[in-house]
C-alpha positions as CSV (number, residue, x, y, z in Angstrom):
1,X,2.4,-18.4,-3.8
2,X,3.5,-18.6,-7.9
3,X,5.1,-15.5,-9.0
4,X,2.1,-14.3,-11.3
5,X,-0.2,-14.3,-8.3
6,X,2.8,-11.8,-6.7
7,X,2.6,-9.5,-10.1
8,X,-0.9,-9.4,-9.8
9,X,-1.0,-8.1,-6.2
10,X,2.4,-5.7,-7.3
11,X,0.3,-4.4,-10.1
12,X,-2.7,-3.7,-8.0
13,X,-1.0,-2.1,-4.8
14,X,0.9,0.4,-7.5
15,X,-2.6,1.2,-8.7
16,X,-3.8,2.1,-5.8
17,X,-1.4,4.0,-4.5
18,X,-1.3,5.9,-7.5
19,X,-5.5,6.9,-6.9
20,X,-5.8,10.2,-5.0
21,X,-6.8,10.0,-1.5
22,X,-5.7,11.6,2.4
23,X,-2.1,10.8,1.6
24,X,-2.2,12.9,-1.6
25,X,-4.1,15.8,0.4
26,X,-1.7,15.6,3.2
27,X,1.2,16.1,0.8
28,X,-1.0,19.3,-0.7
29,X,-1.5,20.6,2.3
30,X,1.7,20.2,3.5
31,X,3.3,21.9,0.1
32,X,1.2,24.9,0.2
33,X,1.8,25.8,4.1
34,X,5.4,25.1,5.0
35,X,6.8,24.2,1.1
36,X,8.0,21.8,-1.5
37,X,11.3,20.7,0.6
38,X,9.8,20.0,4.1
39,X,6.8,18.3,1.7
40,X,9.2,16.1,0.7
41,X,9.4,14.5,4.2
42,X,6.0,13.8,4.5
43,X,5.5,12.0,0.8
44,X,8.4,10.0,2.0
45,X,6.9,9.0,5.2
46,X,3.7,8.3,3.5
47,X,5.2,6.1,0.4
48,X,7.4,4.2,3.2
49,X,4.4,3.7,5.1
50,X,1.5,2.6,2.1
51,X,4.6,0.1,1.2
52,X,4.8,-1.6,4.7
53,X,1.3,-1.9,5.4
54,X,1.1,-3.3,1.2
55,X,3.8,-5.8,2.3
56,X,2.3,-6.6,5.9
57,X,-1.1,-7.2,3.5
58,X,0.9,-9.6,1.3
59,X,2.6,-11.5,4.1
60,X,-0.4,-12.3,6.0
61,X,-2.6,-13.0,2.8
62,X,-0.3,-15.8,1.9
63,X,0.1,-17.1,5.0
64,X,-3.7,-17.4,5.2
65,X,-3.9,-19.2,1.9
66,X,-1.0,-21.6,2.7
67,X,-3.2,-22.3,5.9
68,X,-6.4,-22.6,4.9
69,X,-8.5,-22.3,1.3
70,X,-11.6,-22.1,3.7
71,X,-10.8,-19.6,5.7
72,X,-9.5,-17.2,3.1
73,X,-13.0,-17.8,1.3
74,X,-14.9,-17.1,4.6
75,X,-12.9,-13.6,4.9
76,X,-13.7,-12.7,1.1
């Protein structure tokens, strides 16, 4: 894939990890019943895990392209 089509996705998998959602209510949770310094564990663990699911995504996106135009139009 070009590098701008690579940017693109970056841009958009910062943007939504940025958009509050169970991670981000996990993390509150977390910091108001056991504190900020065990809550550091589980922001970690969520960040390392929204990046390998993000990169997983990528992978198998342009792997699909590189296959097949027509398939990746059928699965939009």
């Amino acid at each position: 894939m070009a590098l701008d089509t690579w940017l693109i996705y970056l841009l958009a998998s910062i943007g939504l990890s940025l958009t509050p959602g169970p991670n981000s209510l996990l993390a509150l949770t977390h910091g108001a019943l056991y504190g900020a310094r065990r809550t550091l564990f589980t922001i970690v663990g969520g960040v390392l895990g929204f990046s390998a699911l993000i990169a997983l995504t990528m992978f198998g996106l342009s792997a699909l392209l590189q296959t097949s135009a027509a398939v990746l139009g059928v699965l939009k």
